[in-house]
C-alpha positions as CSV (number, residue, x, y, z in Angstrom):
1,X,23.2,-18.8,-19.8
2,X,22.4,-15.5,-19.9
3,X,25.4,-12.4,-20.6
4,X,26.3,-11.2,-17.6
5,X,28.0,-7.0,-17.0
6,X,32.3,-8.4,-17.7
7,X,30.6,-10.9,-20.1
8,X,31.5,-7.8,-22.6
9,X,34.6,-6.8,-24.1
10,X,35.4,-3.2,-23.8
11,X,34.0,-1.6,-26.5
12,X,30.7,-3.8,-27.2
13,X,27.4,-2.7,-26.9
14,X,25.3,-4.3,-24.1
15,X,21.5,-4.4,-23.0
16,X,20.9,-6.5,-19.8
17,X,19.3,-5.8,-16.3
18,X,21.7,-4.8,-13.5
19,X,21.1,-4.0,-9.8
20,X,21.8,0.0,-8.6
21,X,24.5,-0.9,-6.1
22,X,25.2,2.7,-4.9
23,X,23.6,5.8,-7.2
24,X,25.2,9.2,-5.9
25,X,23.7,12.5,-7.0
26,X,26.2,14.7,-8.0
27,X,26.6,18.1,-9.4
28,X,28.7,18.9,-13.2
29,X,30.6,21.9,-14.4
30,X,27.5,23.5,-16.3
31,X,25.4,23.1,-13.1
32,X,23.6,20.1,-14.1
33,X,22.7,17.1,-11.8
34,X,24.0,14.2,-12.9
35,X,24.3,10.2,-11.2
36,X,27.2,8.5,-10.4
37,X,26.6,4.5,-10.5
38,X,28.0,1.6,-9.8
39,X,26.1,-1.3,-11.5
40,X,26.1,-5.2,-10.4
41,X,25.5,-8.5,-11.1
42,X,27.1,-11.5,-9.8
43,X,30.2,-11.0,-12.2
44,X,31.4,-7.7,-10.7
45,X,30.5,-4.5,-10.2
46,X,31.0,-1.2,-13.0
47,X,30.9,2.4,-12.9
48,X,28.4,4.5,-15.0
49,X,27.3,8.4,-15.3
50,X,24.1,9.6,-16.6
51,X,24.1,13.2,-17.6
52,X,22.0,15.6,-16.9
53,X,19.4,13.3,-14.6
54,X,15.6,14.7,-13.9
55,X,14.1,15.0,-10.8
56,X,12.4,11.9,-12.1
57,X,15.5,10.0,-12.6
58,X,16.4,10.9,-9.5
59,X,13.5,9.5,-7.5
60,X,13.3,6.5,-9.5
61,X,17.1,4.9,-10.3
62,X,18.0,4.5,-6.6
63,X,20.3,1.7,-5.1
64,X,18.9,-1.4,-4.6
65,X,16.5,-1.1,-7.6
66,X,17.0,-3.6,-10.9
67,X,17.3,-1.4,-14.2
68,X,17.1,-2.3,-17.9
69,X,20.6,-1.1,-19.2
70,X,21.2,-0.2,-22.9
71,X,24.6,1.3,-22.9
72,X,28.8,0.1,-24.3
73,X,31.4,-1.1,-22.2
74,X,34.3,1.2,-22.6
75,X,37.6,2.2,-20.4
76,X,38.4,5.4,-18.7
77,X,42.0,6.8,-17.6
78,X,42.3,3.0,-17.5
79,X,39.4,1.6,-15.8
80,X,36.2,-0.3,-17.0
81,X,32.7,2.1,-17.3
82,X,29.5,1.9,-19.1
83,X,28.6,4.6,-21.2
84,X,25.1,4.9,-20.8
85,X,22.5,5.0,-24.1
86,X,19.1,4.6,-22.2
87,X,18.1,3.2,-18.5
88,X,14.8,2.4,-17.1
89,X,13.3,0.0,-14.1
90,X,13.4,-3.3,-15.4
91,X,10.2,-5.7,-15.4
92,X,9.2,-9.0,-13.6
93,X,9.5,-10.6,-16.7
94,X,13.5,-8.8,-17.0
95,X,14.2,-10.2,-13.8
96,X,14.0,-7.5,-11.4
97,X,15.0,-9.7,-7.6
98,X,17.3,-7.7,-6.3
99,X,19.3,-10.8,-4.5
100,X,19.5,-12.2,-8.1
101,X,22.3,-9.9,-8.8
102,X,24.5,-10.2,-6.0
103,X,27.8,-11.4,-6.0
104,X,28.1,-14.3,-3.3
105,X,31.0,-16.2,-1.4
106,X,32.4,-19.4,-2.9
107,X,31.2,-21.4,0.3
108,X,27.7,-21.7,1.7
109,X,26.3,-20.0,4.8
110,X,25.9,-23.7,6.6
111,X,29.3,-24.2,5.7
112,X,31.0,-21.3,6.6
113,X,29.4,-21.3,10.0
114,X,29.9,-25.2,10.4
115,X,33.7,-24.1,10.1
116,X,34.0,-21.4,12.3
117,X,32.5,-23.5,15.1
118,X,35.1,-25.9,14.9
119,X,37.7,-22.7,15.2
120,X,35.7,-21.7,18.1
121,X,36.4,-25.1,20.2
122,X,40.1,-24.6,20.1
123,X,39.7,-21.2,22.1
124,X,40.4,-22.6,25.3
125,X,40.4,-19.5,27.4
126,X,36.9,-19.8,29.2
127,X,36.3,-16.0,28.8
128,X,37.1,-15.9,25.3
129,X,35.4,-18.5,24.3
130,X,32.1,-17.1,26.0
131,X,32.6,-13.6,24.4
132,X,32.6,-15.5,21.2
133,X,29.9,-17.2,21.5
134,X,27.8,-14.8,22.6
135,X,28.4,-12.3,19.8
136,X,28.5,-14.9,17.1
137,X,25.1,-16.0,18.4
138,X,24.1,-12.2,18.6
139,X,24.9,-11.5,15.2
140,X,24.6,-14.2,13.3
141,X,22.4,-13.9,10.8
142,X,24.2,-10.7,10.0
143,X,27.7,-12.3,10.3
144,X,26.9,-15.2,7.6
145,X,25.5,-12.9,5.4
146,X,27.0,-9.5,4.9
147,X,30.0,-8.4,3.4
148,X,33.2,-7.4,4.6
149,X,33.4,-3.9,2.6
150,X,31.2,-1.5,0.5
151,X,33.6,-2.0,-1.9
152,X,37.4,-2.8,-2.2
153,X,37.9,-6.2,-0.7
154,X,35.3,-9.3,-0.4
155,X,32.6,-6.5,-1.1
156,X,30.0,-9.3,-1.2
157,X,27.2,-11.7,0.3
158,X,28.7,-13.6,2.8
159,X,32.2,-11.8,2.1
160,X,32.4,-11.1,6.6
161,X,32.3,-14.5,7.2
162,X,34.3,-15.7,4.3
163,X,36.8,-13.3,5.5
164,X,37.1,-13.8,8.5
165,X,37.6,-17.8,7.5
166,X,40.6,-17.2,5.3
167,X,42.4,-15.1,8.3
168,X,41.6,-18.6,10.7
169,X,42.6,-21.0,8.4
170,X,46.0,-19.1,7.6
171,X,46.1,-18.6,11.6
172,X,45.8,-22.0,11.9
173,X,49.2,-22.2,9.8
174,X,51.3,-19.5,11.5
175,X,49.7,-21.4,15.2
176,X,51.4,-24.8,13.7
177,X,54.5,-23.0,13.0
178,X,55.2,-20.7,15.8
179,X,55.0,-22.5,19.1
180,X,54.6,-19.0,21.0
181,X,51.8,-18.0,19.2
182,X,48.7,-18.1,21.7
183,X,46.4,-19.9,19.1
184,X,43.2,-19.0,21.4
185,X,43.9,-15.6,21.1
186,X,44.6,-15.3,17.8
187,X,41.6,-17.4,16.4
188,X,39.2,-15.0,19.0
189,X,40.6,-11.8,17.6
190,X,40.0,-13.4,14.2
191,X,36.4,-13.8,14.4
192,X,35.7,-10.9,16.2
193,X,37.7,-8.3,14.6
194,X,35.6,-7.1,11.6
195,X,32.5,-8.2,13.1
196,X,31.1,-4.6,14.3
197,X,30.6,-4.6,10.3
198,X,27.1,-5.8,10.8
199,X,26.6,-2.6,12.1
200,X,29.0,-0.4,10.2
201,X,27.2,-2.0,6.8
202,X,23.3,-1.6,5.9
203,X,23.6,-5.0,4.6
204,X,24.4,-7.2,1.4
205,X,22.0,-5.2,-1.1
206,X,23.3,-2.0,-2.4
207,X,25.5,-2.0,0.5
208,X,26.3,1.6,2.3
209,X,27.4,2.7,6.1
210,X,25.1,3.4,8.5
211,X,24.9,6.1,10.5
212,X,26.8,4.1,13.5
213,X,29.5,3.4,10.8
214,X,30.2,6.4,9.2
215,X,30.6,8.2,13.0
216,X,31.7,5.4,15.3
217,X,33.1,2.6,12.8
218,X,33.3,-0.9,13.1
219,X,36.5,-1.0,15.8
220,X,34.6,0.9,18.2
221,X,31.0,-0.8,17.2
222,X,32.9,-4.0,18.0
223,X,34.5,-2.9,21.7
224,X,31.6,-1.6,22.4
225,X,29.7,-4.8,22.2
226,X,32.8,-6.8,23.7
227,X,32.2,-4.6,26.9
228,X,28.5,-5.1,26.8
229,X,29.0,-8.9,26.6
230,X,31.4,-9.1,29.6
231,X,29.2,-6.9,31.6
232,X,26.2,-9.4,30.5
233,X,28.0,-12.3,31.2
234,X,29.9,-11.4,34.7
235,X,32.8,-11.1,33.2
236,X,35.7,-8.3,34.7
237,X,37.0,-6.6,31.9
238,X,39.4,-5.1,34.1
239,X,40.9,-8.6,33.9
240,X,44.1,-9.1,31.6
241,X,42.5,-11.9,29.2
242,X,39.7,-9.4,28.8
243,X,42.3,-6.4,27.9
244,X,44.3,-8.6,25.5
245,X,41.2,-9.5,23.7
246,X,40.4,-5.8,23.3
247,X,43.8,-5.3,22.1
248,X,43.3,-7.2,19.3
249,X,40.3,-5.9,18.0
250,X,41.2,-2.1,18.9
251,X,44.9,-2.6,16.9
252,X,44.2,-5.1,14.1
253,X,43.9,-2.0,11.0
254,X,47.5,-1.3,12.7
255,X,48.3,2.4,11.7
256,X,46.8,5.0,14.0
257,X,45.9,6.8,10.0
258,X,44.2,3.6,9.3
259,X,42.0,4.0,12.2
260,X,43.3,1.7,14.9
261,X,43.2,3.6,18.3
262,X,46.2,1.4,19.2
263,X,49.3,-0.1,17.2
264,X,49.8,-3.7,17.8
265,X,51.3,-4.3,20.8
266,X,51.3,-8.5,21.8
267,X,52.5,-10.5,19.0
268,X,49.1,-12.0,18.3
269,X,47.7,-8.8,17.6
270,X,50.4,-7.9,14.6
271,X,50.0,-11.3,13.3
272,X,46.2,-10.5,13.0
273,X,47.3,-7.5,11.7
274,X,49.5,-8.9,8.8
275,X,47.1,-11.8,7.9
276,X,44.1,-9.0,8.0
277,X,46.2,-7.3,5.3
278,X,47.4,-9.7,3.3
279,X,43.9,-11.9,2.9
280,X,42.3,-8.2,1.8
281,X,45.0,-7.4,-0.6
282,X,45.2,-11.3,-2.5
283,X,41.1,-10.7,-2.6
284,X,41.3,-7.3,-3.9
285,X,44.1,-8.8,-6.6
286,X,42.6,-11.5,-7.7
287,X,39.1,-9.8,-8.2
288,X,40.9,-7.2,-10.3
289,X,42.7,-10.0,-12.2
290,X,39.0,-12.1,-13.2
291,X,38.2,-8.8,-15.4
292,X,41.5,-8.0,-17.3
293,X,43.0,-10.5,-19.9
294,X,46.3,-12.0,-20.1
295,X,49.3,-10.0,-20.8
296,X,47.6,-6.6,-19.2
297,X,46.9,-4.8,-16.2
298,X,44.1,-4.2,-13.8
299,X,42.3,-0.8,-13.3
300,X,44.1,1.2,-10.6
301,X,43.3,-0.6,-6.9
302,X,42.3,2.1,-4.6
303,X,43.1,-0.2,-1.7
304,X,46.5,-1.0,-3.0
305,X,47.7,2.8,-3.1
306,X,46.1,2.9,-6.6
307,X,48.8,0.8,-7.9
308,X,47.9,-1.5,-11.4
309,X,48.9,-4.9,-11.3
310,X,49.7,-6.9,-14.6
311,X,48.2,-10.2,-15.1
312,X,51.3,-12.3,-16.5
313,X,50.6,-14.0,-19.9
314,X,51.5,-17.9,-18.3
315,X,50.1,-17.2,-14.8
316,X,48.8,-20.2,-13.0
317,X,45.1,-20.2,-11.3
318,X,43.9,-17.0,-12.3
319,X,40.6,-17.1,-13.3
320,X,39.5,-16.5,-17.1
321,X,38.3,-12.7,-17.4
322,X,35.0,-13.8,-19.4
């Protein structure tokens, strides 16, 4: 099987074709343009600058494109980056299908939405469930597909969906647990919560907002649509079942600073909150912990208030880094 990008130890030399996830054209010091990467395959994802980039470069090395990388894996102020020797557009023969490179979920599409089916028959409210449906059936494609992030946490193809099935399956626990919990709210402010993402996020390629999400966001994108959907389906959303459902997506990043309009306010909605956070953070954690050996620590998290986290030399179920 072929190398793939955190195949390489830091400090080795590497030549292999990776996908532009994001290229950013930047300015340096002395004036000169210069490219900010991010390069993928479906190991992970790595940072890279090339110096002083042409007009040419520009124009050619974009994001989504496949390029023949000739550079060394190396770490900076404690994080993994490529130093770059030589970069061109790779060939048919290199391999140069985008979708080749991606990172995927660990489940299947058919699966995943097999699953979330069966979560939606236990939402007994009528209007719920309808909502639901609808929008699932609306965005579907989309929903299966995309991921949750541009970066961060379950920043890959089919990352929403996967998402949004670790939240209902550890729902499902705290529903068993807790008989006050209203189980049919929880599991429809589970699936709809993140999924104005499909139009925050261009898609699973070289993923970047849209124009929707970088000035409305995916809270509003998603409201927005829940209104829609009642209004299409006759539904009052005057009506308290339609408020609390609103509630839940409106509240669920749960700081006003994180960008929730609303704190949580029915208990439903701060357990969404807390299981939101906590399925983002062990994702985030044990992605860092695949690419860092035994007895070190990750890069720093952004998401985790740039903390590092050290992989223990005897912990259990961690992936191997390579």
């Amino acid at each position: 099987m072929a190398k793939q990008l955190f195949d390489f130890p830091n400090g080795a030399d590497l030549t292999l074709p990776v996908l532009v996830k994001s290229a950013e054209v930047r300015v340096a010091k002395n004036g000169k343009k210069f490219i900010a990467f991010n390069f993928q395959d479906a190991s992970g994802h790595i940072s890279a600058k090339f110096w002083d980039a042409s007009a040419d470069d520009i124009a050619q090395f974009k994001a989504g494109e496949v390029v023949l990388l000739h550079g060394k894996r190396e770490l900076y102020q404690g994080n993994p980056q490529i130093k770059i020797y030589n970069l061109r557009l790779a060939t048919q023969e290199e391999g140069n299908d985008p979708t080749a490179y991606q990172e995927r979920a660990p489940e299947t599409a058919d699966d995943m939405g097999e699953e979330l089916n069966s979560f939606i028959f236990e939402i007994t409210n009528p209007n719920w469930n309808r909502i639901v449906r609808k929008l699932l059936t609306d965005h579907k494609q989309a929903f299966l597909t995309y991921p949750a992030a541009k970066s961060n946490h379950h920043a890959f193809t089919g990352g929403l969906a996967f998402h949004t099935l670790s939240i209902l399956r550890l729902a499902q626990s705290v529903a068993e647990q807790y008989a006050s919990v209203n189980k049919a709210l929880l599991y429809a402010g589970a699936i709809l919560h993140d999924l104005g993402k499909t139009l925050e996020l261009s898609g699973p390629v070289s993923t970047e907002y849209t124009m929707e999400g970088n000035l409305i966001g995916h809270i509003v994108l998603v409201d927005e649509a829940v209104v829609q959907a009642a209004a299409e389906l006759r539904i009052d959303i005057h009506n308290e079942d339609m408020i609390m459902l609103r509630h839940m997506i409106l509240s669920h990043h749960g700081l006003l600073e994180y960008g929730s309009p609303v704190r949580p306010a029915l208990l439903e909605a701060q357990i969404l909150h807390n299981l939101d956070d906590m399925d983002a953070q062990i994702n985030m954690l044990t992605t860092a912990y695949q690419h860092v050996d035994p007895g070190t620590f990750t890069e720093r998290l952004f998401g985790m208030d740039n903390r590092r986290f050290y992989r223990p030399e005897n912990g259990k179920g961690y992936p191997d880094p390579r």
